[in-house]
C-alpha positions as CSV (number, residue, x, y, z in Angstrom):
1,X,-0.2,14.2,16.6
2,X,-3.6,15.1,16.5
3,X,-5.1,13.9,13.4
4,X,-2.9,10.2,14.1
5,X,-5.2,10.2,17.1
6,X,-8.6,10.7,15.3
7,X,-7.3,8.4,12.7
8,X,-6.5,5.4,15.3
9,X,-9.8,6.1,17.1
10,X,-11.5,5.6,13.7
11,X,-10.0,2.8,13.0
12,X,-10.6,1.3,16.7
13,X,-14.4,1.9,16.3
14,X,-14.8,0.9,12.5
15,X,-13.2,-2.4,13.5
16,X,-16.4,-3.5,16.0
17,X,-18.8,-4.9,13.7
18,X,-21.6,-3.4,16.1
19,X,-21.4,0.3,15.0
20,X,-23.3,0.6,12.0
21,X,-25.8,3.1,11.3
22,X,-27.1,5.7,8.7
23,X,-23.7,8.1,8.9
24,X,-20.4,7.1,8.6
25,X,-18.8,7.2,11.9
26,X,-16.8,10.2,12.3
27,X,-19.9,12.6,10.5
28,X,-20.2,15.7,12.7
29,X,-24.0,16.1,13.1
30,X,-23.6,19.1,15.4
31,X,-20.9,22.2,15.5
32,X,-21.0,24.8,18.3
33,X,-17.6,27.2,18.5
34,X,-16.6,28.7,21.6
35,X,-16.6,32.6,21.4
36,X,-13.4,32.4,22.9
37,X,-11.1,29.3,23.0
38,X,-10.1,26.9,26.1
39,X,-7.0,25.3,26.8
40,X,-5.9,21.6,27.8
41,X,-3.9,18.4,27.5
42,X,-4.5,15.5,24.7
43,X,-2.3,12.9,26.0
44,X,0.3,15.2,27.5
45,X,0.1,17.5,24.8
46,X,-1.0,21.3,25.5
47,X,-4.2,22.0,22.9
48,X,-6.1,25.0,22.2
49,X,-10.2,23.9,22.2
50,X,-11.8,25.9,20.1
51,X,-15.1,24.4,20.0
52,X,-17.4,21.1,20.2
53,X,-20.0,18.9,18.4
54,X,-21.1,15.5,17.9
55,X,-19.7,13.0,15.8
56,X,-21.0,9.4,14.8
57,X,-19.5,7.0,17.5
58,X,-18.0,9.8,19.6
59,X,-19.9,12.5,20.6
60,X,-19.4,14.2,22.5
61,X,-16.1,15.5,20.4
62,X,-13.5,18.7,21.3
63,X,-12.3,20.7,18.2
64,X,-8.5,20.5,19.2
65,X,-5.7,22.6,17.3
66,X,-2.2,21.5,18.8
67,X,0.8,23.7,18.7
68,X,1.8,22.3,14.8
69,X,-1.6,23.2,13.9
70,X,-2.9,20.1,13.4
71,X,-6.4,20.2,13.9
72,X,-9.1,17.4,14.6
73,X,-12.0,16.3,16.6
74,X,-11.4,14.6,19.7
75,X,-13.3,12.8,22.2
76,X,-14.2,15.1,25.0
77,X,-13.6,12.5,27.9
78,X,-9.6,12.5,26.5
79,X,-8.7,15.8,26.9
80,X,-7.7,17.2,30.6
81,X,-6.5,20.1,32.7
82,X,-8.9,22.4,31.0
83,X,-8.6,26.2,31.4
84,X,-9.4,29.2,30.0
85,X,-6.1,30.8,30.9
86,X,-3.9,30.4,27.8
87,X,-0.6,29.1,27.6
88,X,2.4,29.0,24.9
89,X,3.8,26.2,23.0
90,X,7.3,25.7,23.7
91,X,9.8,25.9,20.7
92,X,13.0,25.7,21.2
93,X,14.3,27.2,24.7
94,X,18.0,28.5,26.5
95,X,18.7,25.2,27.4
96,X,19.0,26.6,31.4
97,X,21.0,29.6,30.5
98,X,19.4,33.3,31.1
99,X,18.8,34.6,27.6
100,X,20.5,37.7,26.7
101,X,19.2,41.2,26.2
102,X,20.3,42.1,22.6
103,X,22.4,45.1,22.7
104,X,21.7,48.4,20.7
């Protein structure tokens, strides 16, 4: 999910003929990683943050990792509901039903 994102945003910006420069958009000029990660949303998916930069045409950028692990550079100004409580990914579930204790 993640690296489609960065992909289409690429591809968005490459497109406008004004956005030429000495990098190639999408270089990261500048890495700082969090000591410890943050959480949020990328288009209504839960992401850990583990860190930001900047990046030709999009700085400043989020270093996402969603719950596949995919991992990319996002746009900062896309990602929401940030916290630095952490959450788990849903997979799979009990479909409403109590789960049960397994028995010894």
């Amino acid at each position: 999910m993640l690296l489609a994102l960065a992909k289409k945003l690429r591809a968005e910006l490459k497109a406008n003929p004004d956005t030429t420069g000495p990098l190639p958009i999408g270089s990261l000029t500048v890495i700082e990683l969090y000591q410890m990660p943050r959480y949020g949303e990328v288009d209504g998916h839960l992401v850990r943050l583990d860190g930001e930069g900047n990046m030709v045409g999009f700085s400043p950028v989020t270093k996402c990792v969603d719950a596949q692990g995919e991992t990319a550079w996002i746009p900062t100004e896309r990602i929401t509901n940030i916290t630095l409580e952490p959450f788990t990914f849903v997979t799979g579930g009990t479909r409403g039903r109590t789960p049960k204790t397994p028995t010894k």
